[in-house]
PAZAPA-4460 file (N, C-alpha, C; in steps of 0.05 Angstrom, whole numbers, plus 32768, in hexadecimal, padded with zeros to 4 digits):
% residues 83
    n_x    n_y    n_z   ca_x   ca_y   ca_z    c_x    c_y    c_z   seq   type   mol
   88FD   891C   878D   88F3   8903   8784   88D5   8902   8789     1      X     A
   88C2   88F6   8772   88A6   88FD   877A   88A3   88E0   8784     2      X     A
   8893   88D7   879B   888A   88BC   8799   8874   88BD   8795     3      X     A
   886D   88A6   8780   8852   88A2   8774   8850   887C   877B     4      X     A
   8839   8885   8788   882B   8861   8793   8824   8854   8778     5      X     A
   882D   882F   877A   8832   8823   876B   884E   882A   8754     6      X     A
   8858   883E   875E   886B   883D   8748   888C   8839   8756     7      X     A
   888A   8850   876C   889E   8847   8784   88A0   8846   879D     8      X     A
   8887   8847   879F   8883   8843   87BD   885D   8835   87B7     9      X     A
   8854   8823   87D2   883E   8815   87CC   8832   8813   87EC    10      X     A
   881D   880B   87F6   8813   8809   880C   8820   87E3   8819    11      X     A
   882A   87F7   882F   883A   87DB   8834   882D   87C4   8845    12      X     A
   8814   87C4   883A   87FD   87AD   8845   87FD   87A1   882A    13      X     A
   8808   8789   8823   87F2   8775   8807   87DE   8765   880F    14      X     A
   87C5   8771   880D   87B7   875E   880C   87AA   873E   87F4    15      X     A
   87C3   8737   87DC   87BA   872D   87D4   87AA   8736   87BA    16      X     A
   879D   8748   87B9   8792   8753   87A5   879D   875C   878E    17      X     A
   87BD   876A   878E   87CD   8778   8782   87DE   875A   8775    18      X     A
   87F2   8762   875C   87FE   8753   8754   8808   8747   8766    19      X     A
   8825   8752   8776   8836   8748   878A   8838   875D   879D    20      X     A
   8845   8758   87AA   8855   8770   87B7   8864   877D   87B5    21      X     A
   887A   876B   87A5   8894   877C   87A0   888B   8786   877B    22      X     A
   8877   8784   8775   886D   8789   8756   8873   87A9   8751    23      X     A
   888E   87BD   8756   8887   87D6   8753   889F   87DF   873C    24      X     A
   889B   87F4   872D   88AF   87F1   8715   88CA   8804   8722    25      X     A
   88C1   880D   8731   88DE   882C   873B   88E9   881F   875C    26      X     A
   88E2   8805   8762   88E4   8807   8776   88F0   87ED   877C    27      X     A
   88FC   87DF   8798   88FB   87C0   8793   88F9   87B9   87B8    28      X     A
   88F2   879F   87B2   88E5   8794   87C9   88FC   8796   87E3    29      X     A
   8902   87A5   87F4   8917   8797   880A   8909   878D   8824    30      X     A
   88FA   8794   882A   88F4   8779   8840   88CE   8771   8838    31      X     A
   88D0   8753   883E   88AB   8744   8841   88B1   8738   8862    32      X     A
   8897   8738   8869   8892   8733   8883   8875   872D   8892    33      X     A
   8874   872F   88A7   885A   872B   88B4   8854   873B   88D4    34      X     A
   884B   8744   88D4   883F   8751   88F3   8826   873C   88FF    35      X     A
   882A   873C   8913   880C   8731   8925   87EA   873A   890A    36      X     A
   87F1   8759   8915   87D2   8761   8902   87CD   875A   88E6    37      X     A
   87ED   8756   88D8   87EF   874E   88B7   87E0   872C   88B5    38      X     A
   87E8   8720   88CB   87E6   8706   88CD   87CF   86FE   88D6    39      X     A
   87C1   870E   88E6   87A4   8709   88ED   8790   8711   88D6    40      X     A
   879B   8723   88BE   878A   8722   88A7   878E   8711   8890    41      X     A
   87A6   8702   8895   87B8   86EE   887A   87C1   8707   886E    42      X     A
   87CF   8717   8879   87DC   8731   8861   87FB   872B   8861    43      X     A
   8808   873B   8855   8823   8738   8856   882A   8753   884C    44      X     A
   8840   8762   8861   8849   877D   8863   8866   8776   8856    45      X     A
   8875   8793   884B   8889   878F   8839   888F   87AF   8834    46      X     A
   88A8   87B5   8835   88BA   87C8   882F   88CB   87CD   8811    47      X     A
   88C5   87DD   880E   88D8   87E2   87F5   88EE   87FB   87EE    48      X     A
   8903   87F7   87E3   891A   8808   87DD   8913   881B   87C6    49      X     A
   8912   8837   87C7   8913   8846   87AB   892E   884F   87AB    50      X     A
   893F   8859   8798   8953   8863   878F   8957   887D   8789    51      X     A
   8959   8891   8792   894C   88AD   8788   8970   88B5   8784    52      X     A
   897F   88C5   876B   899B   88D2   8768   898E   88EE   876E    53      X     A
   899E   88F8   877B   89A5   8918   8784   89AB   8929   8767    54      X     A
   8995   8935   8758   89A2   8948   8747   89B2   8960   8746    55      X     A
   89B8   8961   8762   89C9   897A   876B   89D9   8975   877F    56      X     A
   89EF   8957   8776   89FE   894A   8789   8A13   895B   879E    57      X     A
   8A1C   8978   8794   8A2B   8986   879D   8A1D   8991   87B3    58      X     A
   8A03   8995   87BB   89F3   89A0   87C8   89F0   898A   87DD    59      X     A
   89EF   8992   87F9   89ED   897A   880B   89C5   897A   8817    60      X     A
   89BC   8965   8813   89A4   8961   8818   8996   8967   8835    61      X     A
   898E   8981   8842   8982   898C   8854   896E   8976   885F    62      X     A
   8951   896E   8852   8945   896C   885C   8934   8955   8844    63      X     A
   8927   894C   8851   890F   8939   883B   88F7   893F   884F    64      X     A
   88EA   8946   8838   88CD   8949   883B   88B2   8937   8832    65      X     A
   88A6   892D   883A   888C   891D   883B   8873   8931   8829    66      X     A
   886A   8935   8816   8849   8947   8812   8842   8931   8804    67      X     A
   8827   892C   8808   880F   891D   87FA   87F4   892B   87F7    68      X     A
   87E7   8926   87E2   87CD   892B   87DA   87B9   8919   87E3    69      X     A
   87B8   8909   87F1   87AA   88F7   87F7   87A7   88F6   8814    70      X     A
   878D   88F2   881B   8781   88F8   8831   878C   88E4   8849    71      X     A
   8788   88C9   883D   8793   88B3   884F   87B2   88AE   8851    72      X     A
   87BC   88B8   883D   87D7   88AE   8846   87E6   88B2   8858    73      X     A
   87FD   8898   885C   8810   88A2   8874   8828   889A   886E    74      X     A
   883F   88A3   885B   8850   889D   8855   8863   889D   886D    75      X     A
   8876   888B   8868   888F   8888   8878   88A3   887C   8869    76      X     A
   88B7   888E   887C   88D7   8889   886F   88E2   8876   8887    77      X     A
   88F0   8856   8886   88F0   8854   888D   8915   884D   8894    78      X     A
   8928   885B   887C   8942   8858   8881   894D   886C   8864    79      X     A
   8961   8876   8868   8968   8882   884E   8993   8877   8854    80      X     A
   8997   887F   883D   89AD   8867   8839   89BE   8884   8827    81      X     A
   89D8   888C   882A   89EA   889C   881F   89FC   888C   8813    82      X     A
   8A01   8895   87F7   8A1C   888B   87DF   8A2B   88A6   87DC    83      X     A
***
């Protein structure tokens, strides 16, 4: 599964600037909230669910891997869920 920012996965700081938070087309909002630091800037932090199907369901999933092109990023996984 590729993640691509703004499409299913997004920076989980809104500052307001952006449509919404939960505004993503592959993806949907599961948790909004607030931290001390979110709240000392008026931000509001938020989690979201992607859906990724196994194209090789017979095959049992080893490992997930994280690569980015981008210098700043810091992706995190922060629960994964089996059907």
């Amino acid at each position: 599964m590729a993640l691509k920012n703004r499409e299913n996965i997004r920076d989980w700081w809104w500052t307001g600037r952006d449509s919404t938070i939960s505004d993503l087309p592959a993806a949907v909002l599961a948790w909004q909230g607030s931290n001390p630091a979110a709240e000392k800037l008026n931000h509001t932090i938020g989690l979201h669910v992607a859906k990724w199907q196994n194209p090789r369901p017979a095959e049992p999933i080893a490992r997930i891997e994280f690569q980015s092109s981008m210098q700043h990023g810091a992706p995190f996984l922060v629960g994964v869920t089996l059907e």
